[in-house]
N, C-alpha and C positions, 0 to 999 in steps of 0.2 A: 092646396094640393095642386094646383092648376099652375100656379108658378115654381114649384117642384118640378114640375113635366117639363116646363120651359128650360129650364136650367140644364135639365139631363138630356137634352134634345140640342142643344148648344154646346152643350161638352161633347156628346156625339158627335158633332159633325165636325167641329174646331181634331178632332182625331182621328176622322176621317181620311187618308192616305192624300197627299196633297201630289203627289206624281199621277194618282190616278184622275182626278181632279182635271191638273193638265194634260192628259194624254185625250181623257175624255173632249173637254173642249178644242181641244187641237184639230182633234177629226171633226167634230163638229165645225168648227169655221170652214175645214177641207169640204166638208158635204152639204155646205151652205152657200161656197164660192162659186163662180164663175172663170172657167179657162181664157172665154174670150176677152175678157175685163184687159187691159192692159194701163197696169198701175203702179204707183211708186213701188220699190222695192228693197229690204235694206242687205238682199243679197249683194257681198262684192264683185260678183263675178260680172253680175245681170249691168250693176255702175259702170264697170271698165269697159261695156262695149261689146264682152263677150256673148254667144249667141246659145250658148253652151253652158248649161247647169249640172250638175249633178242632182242637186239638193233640189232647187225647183223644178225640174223634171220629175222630180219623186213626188211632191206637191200638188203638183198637175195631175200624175197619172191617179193619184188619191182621189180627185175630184173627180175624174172622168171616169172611177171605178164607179162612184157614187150615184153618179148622174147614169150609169148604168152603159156605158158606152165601154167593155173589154177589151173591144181590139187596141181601139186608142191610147186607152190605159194601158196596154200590153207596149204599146209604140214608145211610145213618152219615157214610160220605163218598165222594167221587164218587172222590177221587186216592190213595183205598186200595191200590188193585192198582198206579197208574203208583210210590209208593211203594215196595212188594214189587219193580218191574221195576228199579228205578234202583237199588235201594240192593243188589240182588243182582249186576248189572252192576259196579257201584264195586266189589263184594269179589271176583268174577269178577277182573277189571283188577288191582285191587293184587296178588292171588293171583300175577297172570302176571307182573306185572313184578317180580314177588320173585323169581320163580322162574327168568326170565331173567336176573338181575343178579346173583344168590344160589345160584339152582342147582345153574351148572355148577362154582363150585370145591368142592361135596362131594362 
């Protein structure tokens, strides 16, 4: 019986929503990093020299939301926190509709 559980615990998660998955850990590395770190990057912009992101701006301000510092976040970029709002709502949503559809037959 106990390798029955296993199995349906393994199909479970193998169906598990794999966007939510990485949106989840995405933020997690953002609220785990450090701004002042200054390191490879495989952004093209950050390569050519440019001092100017859009995308790693966005990156940043994610982290400095985390680290708790608003205004900074607000600087860095302004759609730092609507970022954090959305992409936690999207793993919120896949969460529930997995859980609806998937659920109820374990």
């Amino acid at each position: 019986m106990i390798r029955t559980a296993g199995i349906y615990v393994g199909k479970a998660i193998r169906r598990f929503p794999l966007e939510a998955i990485c949106w989840f850990i995405a933020l997690l590395v953002l609220a785990l990093s450090e701004t002042d770190n200054h390191h490879f990057s495989l952004c093209p912009l950050q390569n050519a020299g440019l001092t100017f992101c859009p995308g790693c701006g966005l990156g940043r301000s994610v982290t400095l939301l985390f680290q708790g510092d608003l205004i900074a976040s607000l600087k860095m970029h302004p759609l730092g926190i609507f970022a954090v709002i959305v992409l936690s709502f999207r793993i919120v949503d896949l969460t529930k509709q997995y859980l609806q559809h998937y659920g109820k037959s374990y």
